[in-house]
N, C-alpha and C positions, 0 to 999 in steps of 0.2 A: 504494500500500500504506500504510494507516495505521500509523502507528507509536504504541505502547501504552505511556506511560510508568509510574511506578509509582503502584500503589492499594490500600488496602487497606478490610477491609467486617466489618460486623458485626450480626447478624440482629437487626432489634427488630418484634415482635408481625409484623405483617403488609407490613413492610417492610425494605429492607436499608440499613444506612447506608453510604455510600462515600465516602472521604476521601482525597487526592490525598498526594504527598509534602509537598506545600507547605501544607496544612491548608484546603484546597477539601473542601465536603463538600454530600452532596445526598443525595435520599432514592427510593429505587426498589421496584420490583419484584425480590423475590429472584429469577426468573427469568432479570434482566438480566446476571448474574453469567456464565452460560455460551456466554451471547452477547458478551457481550464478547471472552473467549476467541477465541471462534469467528468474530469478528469480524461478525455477525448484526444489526446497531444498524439499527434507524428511526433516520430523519431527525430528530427530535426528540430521542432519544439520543443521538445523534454532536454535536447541537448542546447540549447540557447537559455532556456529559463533555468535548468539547472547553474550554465556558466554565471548566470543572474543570481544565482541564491533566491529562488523562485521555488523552486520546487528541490526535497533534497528526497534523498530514499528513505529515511528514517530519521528520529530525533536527535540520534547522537554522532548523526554525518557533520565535517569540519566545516558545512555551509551555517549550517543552524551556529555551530561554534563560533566563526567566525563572525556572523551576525552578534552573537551575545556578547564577544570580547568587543566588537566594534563600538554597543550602545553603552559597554562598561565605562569605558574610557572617556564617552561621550557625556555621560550621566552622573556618573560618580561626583558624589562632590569633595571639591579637593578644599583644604584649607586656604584662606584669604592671602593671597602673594599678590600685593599690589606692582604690575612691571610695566603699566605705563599712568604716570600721574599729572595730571594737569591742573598748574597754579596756576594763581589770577595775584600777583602780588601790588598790583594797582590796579585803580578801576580810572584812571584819569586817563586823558589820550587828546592828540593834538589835533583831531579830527571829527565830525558829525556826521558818521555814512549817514543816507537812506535809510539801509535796513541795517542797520546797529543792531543788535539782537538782545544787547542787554543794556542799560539804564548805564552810558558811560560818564562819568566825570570830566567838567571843564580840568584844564589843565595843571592851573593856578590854585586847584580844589583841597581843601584838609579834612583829612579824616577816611580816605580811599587809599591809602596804602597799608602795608604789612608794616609791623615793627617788631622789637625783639621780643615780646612774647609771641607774636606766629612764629616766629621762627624757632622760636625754643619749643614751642607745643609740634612744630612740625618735625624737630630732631624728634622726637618721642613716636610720633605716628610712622617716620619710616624704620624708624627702629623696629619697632612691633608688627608694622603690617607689611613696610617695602619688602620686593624679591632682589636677588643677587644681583640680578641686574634688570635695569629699569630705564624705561622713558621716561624725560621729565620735560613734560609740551609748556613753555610760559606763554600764556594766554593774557589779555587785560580787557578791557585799557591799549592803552601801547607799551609794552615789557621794556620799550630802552629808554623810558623814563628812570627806567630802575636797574639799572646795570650792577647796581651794588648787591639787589636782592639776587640775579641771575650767581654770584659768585657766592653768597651764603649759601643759596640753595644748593651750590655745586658742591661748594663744602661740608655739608652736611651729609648729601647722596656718598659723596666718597667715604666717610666715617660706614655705612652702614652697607653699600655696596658694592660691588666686585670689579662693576662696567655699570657707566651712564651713558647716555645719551641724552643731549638736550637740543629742544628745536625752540627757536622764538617767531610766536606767530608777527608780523610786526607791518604797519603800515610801507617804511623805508620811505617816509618822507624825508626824514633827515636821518644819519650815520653820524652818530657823537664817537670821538677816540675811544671815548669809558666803551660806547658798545660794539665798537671793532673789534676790540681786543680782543675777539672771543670769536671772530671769524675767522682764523686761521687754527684752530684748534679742528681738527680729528674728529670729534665727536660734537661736534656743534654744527646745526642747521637751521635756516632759514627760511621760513613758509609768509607768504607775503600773497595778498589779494591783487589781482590782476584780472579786470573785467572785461577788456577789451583794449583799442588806442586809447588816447592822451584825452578825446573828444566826451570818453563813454566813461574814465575814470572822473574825470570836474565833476560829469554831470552825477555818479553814483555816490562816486565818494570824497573827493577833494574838495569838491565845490569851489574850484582854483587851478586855472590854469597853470598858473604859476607852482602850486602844488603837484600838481598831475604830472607837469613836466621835470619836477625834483623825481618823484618817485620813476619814471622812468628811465631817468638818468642814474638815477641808485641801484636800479636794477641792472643795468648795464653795465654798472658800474664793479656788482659782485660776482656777476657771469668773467668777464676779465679780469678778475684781478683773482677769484678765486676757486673759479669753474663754474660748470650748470651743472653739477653734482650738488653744491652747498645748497642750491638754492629750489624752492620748491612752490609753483603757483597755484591759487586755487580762486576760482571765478565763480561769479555769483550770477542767473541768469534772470535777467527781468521779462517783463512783457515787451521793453525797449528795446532790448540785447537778443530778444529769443529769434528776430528775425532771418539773424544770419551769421548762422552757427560756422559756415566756411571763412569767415573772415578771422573769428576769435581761434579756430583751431589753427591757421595759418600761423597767426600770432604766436601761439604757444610754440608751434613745430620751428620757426624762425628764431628763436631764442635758444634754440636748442634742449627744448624739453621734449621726455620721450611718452607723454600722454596729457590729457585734461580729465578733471573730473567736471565734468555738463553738471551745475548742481542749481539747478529752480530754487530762487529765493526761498529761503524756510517761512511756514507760518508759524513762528515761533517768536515769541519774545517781542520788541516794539517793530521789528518790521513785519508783522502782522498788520498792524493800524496805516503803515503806508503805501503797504505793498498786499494791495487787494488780490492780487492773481492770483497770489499766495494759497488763495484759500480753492483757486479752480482746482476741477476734477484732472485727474491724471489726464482725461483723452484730449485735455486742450494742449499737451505738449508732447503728442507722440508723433509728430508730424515732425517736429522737430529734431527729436531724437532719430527718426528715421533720415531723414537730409545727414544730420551730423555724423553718423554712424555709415552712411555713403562717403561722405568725403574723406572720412578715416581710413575706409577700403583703399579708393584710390590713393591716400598718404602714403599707408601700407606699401605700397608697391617700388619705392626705393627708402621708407625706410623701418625704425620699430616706430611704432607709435598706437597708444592706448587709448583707448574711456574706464576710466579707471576703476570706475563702478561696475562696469559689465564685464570688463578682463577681472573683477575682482568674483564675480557670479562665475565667471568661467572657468576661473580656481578653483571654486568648492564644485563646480559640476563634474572635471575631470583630474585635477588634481587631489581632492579630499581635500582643500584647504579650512578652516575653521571661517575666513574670510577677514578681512579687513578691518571692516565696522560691526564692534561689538553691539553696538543698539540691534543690529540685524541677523544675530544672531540665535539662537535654540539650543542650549537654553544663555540668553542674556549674560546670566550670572553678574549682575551687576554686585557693583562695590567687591568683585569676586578676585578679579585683577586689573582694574581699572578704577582710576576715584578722582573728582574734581576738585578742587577746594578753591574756594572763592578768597576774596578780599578782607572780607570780614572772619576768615573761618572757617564758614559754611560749609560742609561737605555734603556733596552730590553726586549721583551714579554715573551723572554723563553731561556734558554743555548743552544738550539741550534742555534736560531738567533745569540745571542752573536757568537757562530763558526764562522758562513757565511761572518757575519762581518767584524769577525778579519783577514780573509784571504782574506777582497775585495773581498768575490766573488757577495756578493750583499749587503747594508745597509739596515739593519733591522734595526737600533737604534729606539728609539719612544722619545729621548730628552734626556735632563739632571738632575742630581741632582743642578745643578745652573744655568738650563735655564727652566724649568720646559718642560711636557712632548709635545709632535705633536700630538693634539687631531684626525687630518686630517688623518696623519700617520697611527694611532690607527684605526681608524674606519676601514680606506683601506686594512688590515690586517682581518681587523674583516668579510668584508664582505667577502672574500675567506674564510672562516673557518665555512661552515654553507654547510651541506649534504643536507638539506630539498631543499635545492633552486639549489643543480647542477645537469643539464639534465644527468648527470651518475649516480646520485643515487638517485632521486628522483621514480623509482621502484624497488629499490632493497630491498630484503626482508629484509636485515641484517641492514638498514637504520636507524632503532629505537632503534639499539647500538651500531651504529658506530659513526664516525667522519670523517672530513678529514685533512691531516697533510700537508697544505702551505709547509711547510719549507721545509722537505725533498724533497718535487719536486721540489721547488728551490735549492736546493742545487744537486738534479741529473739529471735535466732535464730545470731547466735555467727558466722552465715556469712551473703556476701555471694550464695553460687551456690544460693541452693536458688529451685527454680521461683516466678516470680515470682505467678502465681495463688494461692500460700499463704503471702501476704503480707499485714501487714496495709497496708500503702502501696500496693498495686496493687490491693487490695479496695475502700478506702477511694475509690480515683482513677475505679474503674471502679464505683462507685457516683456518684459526683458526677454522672461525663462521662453516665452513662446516666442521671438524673434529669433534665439539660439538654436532652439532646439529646431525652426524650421529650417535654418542652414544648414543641421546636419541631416532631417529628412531629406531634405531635395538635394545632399550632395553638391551642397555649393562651394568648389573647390577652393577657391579665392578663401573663403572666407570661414574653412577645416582650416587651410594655411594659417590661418591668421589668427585662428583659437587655437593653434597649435603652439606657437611660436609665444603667444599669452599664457597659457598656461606651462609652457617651462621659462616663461621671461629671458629671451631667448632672439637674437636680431634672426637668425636663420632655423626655420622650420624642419624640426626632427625629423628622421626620415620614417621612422615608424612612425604611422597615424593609424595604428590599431583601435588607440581607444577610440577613434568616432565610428569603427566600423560597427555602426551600428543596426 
């Protein structure tokens, strides 16, 4: 008697896709659906769904095993190792974007920085909860107000652990000496908003030509003197900017960066209130995404270049990767190995909670750095953040690489329980996963190549492309 382990399917054009618990997936005849049931399988079916961990010959075959060591590892919960942590050691900044996300301080402002009791209360919190080695993302405000905090904090990660890594997220309107000094170091990187030309930044974020064209010039200025390695861009998409996706990825690929993240304004925090689109349904920007994900193909064609969100989906579809963004994850595990801390203290599961936050629209905090963390809190967060267990995605095929994102439906929809197909995070995912996966139904050569070469990150396309033989 065969024994039928779990599977789930989902119709595309004249095929059906089937995908195992473990994220085995292969492409059939919708007919093969009732045979399976019915236990009905040709030879060449029992030998494909077998290869699937679909069907094994008995309970204690190395499929079924191997499924149970895979959900172990998956599931198990491990002790709190914080290895990537993001400070906010000012909230002051010498800027007004649009969509700001969190309530920033004028410049000249008192009372938004860190002082030596954060910083003492924070020796204590990575002592106890930091891992051996750790990301430490400085967030604000703008972080090179505070280039003195950037070095206590450094000093403290080195007392506690083994290897750091720290990035400053940072306008680069200006480059002070204090915040140079820390751009020729090894383990120090640079992530800086880039929305487009000189035109599209005034308008989003400088509000200053005169600004627009410092930061440019700053940027230009860290690509030569200390590579496009240091330095790392991420764009913000408006209803303004969404027109024309080939000019912003031009942009990026011209700088010598080797992908973009397309990221739609969040509705989160105060660019909610001025940034209405925010709140449109996923299908107002699949047109979009489809144009931008074209001109990537042809990119593609002499050189690497990403969307960083969907090579990041194409990691966990043929890599196994865990993926990128832990919000998007299954299970979340927040505050599990990632934790925010704000200005004041505050700690938080992720920057977007820190938004919802700071605008009242809901408390996410999970405690303090000098009250220590709401285990209660933590858990209550944790049990929304797990696909396996909600009646919406507990048969959907794309289940074994997805997640679900709490936050954003609290933050556009007030509630975490409403049906996840009128979401814009499950519209959004199940638009991706069915763009992928129609490339690999129909055999689209170009673009196997190119989810090849993504998922081993990789300028030249392995020559084995077994795993899409699907």
């Amino acid at each position: 008697m065969t024994t039928l382990l779990p599977l789930r399917y989902r119709d595309m054009d004249d095929k059906v896709i089937i995908t195992s618990e473990g994220g085995d997936f292969g492409f059939f005849s919708p007919s093969i659906i009732p045979r399976i049931i019915d236990d009905e399988l040709n030879i060449q079916e029992r030998d494909r769904l077998s290869a699937m961990r679909i069907i094994a010959p008995n309970e204690d075959d190395w499929r079924v095993k191997s499924l149970a060591l895979q959900s172990r590892r998956k599931y198990s919960r491990k002790n709190r190792s914080i290895s990537y942590l993001m400070v906010v050691p000012t909230l002051r900044c010498n800027l007004a974007c649009s969509y700001c996300q969190v309530s920033r301080a004028p410049e000249d402002a008192k009372g938004f920085d860190w002082d030596e009791t954060h910083l003492t209360a924070l020796d204590q919190f990575i002592a106890e909860h930091g891992a051996d080695k750790i990301k430490i993302e400085f967030q604000g405000g703008e972080v090179s107000l505070r280039p003195d905090m950037i070095s206590a904090v450094e000093e403290i990660a080195n007392r506690h652990c083994s290897e750091i890594e720290m990035v400053a997220c940072t306008n680069l309107v200006d480059i002070s000496p204090e915040f140079e000094k820390f751009f020729g170091r090894e383990n120090f990187y640079i992530s800086t908003s880039l929305d487009g030309d000189i035109e599209a930044m005034s308008a989003n974020r400088t509000h200053s030509m005169e600004a627009a064209k410092s930061n440019f010039k700053n940027i230009q200025y860290v690509i030569d003197r200390y590579g496009i390695d240091k330095i790392s861009f991420l764009p913000t998409i408006t209803e303004q900017t969404k027109n024309d996706p080939e000019a912003l990825i031009d942009l990026y690929a011209s700088l010598g960066a080797s992908g973009i993240f397309l990221r739609p304004v969040n509705h989160m925090g105060f660019a909610r209130k001025r940034h209405q689109e925010a709140k449109d349904e996923f299908g107002a920007w699949k047109e979009f995404f489809i144009q931008a994900l074209e001109h990537i193909k042809t990119l593609n064609q002499t050189q690497y270049f990403e969307e960083v969100y969907v090579a990041d989906l194409v990691r966990k579809i043929f890599a196994g990767d865990l993926g990128a963004f832990i919000d998007f994850r299954s299970p979340s595990a927040f505050l599990r190995d990632m934790a925010v801390i704000d200005f004041d203290g505050t700690i938080y599961p992720s920057d977007e909670a820190r938004m919802l936050t700071r605008t009242r629209h809901v408390d996410l905090s999970v405690g303090t750095l000098f009250e220590g963390l709401d285990e209660e809190k933590i858990a209550t967060l944790n049990s929304v953040a797990l696909n396996e267990t909600h009646p919406d995605c507990i048969h959907c095929a794309y289940m074994p690489y997805c997640g679900v994102d709490p936050i954003d439906d609290l933050s556009r929809y007030n509630r975490v329980d409403l049906p996840k197909i009128e979401t814009w995070f499950c519209n959004k995912q199940l638009f991706f996963f069915d763009w992928i996966f129609e490339k690999i139904r129909s055999k689209d050569a170009d673009w196997v190549q190119i989810f090849s070469r993504w998922a081993h990150r990789t300028a030249a396309a392995p020559k084995n492309l077994d795993p899409f033989n699907a």
